[in-house]
N, C-alpha and C positions, 0 to 999 in steps of 0.2 A: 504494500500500500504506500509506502512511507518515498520506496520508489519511482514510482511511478509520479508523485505529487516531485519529488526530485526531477526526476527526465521533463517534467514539465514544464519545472522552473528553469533549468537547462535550456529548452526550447525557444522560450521567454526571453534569455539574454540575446543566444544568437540571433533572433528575428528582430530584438528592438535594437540592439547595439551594433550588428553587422560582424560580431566573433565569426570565427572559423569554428574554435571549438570551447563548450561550453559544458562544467560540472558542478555538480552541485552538492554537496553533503549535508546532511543531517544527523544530528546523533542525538540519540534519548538515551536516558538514564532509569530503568526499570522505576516504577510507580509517579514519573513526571509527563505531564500532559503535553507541556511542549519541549520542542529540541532544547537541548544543554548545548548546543553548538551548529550553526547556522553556515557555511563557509560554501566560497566557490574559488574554483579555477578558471578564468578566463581569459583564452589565447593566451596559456603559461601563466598569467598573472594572480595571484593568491587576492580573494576580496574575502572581507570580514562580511558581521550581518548587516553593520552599519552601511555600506557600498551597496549591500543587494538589497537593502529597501528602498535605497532612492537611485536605483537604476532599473527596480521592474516591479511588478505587484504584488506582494507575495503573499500567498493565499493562507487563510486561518491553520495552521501549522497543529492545533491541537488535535487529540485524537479525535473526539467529535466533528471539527470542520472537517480533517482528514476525510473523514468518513461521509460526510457532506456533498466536499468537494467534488469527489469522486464518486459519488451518487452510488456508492458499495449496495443501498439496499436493495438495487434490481439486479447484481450480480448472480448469476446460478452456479452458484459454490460447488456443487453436486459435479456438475457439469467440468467445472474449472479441476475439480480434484481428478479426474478421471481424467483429462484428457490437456490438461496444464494447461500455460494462458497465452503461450505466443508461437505463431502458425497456425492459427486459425480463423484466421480474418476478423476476431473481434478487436473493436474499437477499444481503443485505450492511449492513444496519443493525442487529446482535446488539444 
């Protein structure tokens, strides 16, 4: 999940800023709702979380907006466990 809200944010930089290449990290700390650590790499260049909010929008980071964002409650989990989530033509790069 946390993922995918990452590749997003990745996608975000290089489409507003013109990067070649864009990452994005995240990191939680077991019972914290939002990331302990926010950071990107852009075109080799290290950005703290201060940088990445005033260079693109970044979406409610907690686990509820997570879960929001990424609209999880019409995923078919069933579906996803059996047959995983990429090569199969579903959407997941908004």
């Amino acid at each position: 999940m946390r993922k995918v809200l990452a590749r997003q944010m990745a996608v975000r930089f290089v489409q507003s800023t013109g990067a070649q290449e864009g990452l994005v990290n995240l990191c939680y700390f077991p019972g914290m709702q939002e990331p302990a650590i926010l950071a990107a790499r852009i075109d080799g260049e290290e950005w703290g979380a201060v940088q990445i909010h005033q260079a693109i929008q970044v979406p409610d980071l907690s686990i509820e907006g997570s879960f929001q964002e990424l609209i999880l409650e019409s995923v078919k989990w069933r579906e996803v466990l059996v047959r995983g989530y990429f090569g199969n033509n579903w959407a997941w790069d908004n």
